[in-house]
C-alpha positions as CSV (number, residue, x, y, z in Angstrom):
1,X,-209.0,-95.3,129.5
2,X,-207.9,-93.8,125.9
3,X,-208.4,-90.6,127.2
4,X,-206.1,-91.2,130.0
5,X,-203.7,-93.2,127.7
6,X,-203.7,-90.4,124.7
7,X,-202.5,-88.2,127.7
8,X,-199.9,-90.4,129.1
9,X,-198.3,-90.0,125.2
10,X,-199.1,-86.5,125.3
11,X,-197.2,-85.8,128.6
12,X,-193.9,-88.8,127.0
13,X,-194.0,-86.7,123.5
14,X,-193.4,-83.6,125.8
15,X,-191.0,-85.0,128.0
16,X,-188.7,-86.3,124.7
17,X,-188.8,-83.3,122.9
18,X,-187.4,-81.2,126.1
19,X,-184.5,-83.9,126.2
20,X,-184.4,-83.4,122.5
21,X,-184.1,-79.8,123.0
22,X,-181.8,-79.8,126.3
23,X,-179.2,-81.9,124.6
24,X,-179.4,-80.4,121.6
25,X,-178.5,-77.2,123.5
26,X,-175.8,-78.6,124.5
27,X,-173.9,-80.4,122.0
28,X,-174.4,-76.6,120.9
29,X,-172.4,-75.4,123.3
30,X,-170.1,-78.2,123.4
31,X,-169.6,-77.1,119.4
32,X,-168.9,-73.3,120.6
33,X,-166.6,-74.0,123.8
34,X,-164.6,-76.8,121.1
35,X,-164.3,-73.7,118.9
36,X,-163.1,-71.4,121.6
37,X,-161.1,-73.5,124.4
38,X,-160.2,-77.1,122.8
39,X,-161.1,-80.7,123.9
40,X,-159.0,-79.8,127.3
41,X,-161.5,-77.3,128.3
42,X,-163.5,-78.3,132.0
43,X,-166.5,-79.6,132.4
44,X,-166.8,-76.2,134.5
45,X,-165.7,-74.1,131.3
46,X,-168.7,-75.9,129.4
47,X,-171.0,-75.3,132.6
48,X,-170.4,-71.9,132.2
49,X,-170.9,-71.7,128.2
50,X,-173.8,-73.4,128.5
51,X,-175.8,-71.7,131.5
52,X,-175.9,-74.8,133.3
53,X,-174.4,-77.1,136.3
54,X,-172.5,-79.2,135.8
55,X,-174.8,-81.5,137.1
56,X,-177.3,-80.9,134.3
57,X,-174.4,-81.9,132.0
58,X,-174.2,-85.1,133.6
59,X,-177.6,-85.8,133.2
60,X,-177.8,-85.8,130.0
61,X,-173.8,-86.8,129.2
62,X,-171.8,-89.2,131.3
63,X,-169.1,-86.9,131.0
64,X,-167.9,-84.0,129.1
65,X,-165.5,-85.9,126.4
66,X,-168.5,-88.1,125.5
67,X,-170.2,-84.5,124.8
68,X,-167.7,-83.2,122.6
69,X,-167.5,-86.7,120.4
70,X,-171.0,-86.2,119.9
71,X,-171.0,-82.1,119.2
72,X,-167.7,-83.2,117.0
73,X,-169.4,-85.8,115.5
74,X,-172.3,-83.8,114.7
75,X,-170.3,-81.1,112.5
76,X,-168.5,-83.3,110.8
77,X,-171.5,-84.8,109.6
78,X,-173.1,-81.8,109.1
79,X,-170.0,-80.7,107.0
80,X,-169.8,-83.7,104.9
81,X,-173.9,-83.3,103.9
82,X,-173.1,-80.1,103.0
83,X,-170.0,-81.4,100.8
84,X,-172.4,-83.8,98.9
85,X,-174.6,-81.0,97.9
86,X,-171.9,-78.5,96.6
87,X,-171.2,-78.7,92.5
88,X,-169.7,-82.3,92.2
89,X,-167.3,-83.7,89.4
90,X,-168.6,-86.5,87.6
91,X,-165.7,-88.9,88.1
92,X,-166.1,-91.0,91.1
93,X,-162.1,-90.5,92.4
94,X,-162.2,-86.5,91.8
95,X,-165.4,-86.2,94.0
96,X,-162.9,-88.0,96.2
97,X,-160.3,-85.9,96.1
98,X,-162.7,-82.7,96.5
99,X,-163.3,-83.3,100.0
100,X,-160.3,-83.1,101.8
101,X,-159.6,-80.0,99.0
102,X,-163.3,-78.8,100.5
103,X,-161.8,-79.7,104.0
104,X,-159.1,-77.2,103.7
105,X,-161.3,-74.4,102.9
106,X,-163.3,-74.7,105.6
107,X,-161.8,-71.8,107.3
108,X,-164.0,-69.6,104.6
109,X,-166.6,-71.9,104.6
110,X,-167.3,-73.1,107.9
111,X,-165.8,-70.4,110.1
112,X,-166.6,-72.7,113.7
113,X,-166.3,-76.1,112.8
114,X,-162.5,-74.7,111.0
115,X,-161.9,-73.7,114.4
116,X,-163.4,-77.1,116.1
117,X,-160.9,-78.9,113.8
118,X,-158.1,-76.6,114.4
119,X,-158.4,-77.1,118.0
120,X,-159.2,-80.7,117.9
121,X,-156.1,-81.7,115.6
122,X,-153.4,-79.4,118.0
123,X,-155.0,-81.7,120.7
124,X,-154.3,-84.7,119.0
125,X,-152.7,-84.8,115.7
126,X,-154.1,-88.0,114.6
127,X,-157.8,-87.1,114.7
128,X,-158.8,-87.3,111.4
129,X,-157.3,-90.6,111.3
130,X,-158.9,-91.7,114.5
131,X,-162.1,-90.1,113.4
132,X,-162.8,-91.7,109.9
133,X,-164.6,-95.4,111.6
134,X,-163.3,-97.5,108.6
135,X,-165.4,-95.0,106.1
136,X,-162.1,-94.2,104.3
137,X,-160.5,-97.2,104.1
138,X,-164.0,-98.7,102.4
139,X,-164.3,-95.8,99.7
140,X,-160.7,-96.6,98.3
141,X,-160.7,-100.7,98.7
142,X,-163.9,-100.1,96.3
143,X,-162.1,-98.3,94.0
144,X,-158.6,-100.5,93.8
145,X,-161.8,-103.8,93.0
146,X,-162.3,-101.6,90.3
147,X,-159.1,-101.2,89.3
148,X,-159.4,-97.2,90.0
149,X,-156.0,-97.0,92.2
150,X,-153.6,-99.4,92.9
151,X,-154.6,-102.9,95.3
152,X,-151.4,-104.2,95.7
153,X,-150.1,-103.9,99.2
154,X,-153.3,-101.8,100.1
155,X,-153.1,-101.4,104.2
156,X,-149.3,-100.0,103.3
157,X,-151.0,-97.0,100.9
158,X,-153.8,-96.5,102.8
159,X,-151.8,-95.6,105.7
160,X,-149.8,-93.6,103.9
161,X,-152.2,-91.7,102.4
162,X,-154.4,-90.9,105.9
163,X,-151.7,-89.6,107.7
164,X,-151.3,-87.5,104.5
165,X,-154.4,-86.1,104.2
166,X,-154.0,-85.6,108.2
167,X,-150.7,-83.8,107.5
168,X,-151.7,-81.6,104.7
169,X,-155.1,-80.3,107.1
170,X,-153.0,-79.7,110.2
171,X,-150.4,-77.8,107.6
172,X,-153.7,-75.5,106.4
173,X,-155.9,-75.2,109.5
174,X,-153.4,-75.0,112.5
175,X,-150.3,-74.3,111.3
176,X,-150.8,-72.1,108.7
177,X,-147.7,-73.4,106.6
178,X,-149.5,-74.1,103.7
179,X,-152.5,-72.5,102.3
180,X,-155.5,-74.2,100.4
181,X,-154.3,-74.0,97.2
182,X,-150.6,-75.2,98.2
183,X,-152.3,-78.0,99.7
184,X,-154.0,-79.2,96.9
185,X,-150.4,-79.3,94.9
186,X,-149.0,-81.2,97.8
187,X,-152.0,-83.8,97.7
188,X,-151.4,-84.5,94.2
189,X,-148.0,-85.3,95.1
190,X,-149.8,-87.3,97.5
191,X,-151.6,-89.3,95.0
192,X,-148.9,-91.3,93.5
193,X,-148.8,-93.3,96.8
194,X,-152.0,-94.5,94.8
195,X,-150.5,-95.3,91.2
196,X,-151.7,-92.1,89.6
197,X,-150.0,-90.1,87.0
198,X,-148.9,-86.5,88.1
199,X,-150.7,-85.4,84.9
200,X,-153.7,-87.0,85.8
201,X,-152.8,-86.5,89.3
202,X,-152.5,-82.7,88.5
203,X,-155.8,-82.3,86.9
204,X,-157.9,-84.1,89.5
205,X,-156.6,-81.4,92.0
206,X,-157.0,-78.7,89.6
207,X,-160.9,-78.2,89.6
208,X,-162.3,-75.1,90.6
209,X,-164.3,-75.3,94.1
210,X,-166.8,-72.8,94.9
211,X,-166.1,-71.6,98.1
212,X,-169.3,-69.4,99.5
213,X,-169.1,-69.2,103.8
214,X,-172.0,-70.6,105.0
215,X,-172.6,-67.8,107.6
């Protein structure tokens, strides 16, 4: 009986790590065809990418937008665990402020997932926005408590900063109207919305990132 039950979890461990593997595979591709086509690529398109049906997409995805969320999702997160290990500022608002600064760069840093965003933001505009699940809006209600920024009439700045931030990324990474360090003056511009100085404002977008690809 253990013998038979041992390989029962022997032949389940096996069976989960080929879906592991399989989908992993995928949102791979799903990463590579967001790069190269958009979110309006075909199921077909991604078939093709992949070396697959598209019936062994649907097995694994209920359909191919589901797959690119994920594969999106994915390098985002990816991207932002690589932001929290670069050089970071001591003060709580400028390490902040260095990520969307980071974000613009990505197009040295992160040659694919600057072209995932690229693609994803011509597709819809508001996909930072759409994309940020509340995250955002809790980093900078944490620091107006503490008196950081201002409180007063907070959902009014809050939206005015996002579709900022949105603005000043599509400028950089699809556009091409404004480069990364243009950007940065136009966010600190940005930051008044928020009750900050421009000389403070100024220094806090001043700070030299290290930008290394990641290739």
């Amino acid at each position: 009986m253990a013998k038979e039950m041992k390989s029962g979890l022997t032949t389940s461990n096996r069976q989960a790590a080929y879906t592991a593997r399989n989908r992993a595979a995928l949102i791979r591709a799903g990463q590579e065809v967001l790069a190269e086509i958009g979110p309006a690529a075909t199921i077909e398109q991604l078939a093709t990418h992949a070396e697959v049906s598209p019936t062994t997409i649907y097995k694994y995805f209920e359909n191919k937008d589901l797959l690119f969320l994920e594969a999106l999702g994915g390098a985002l997160n990816s991207w932002l665990e690589w932001a929290a290990t670069q050089d970071q500022a001591p003060e709580r608002l400028q390490r902040i402020i260095e990520l969307p600064r980071r974000l613009f760069r990505t197009r040295q840093t992160h040659p694919l997932f600057s072209q995932m965003l690229h693609n994803s933001l011509n597709h819809n505009p508001n996909f930072l926005i759409d994309a940020d699940g509340g995250e955002g809006k809790r980093v900078f209600k944490a620091l107006a408590n503490a008196g950081e920024v201002k409180i007063d009439e907070f959902e009014e700045r809050f939206a005015v900063w996002t579709h900022s931030i949105s603005g000043l990324t599509r400028s950089v990474l699809v556009d091409g109207t404004l480069s990364p360090e243009k950007a940065d003056i136009a966010l600190g511009f940005a930051l008044s919305v928020w009750g900050i100085s421009e000389a403070r404002a100024k220094k806090l977008v001043s700070r030299k990132l290290e930008v290394k690809s990641t290739k």
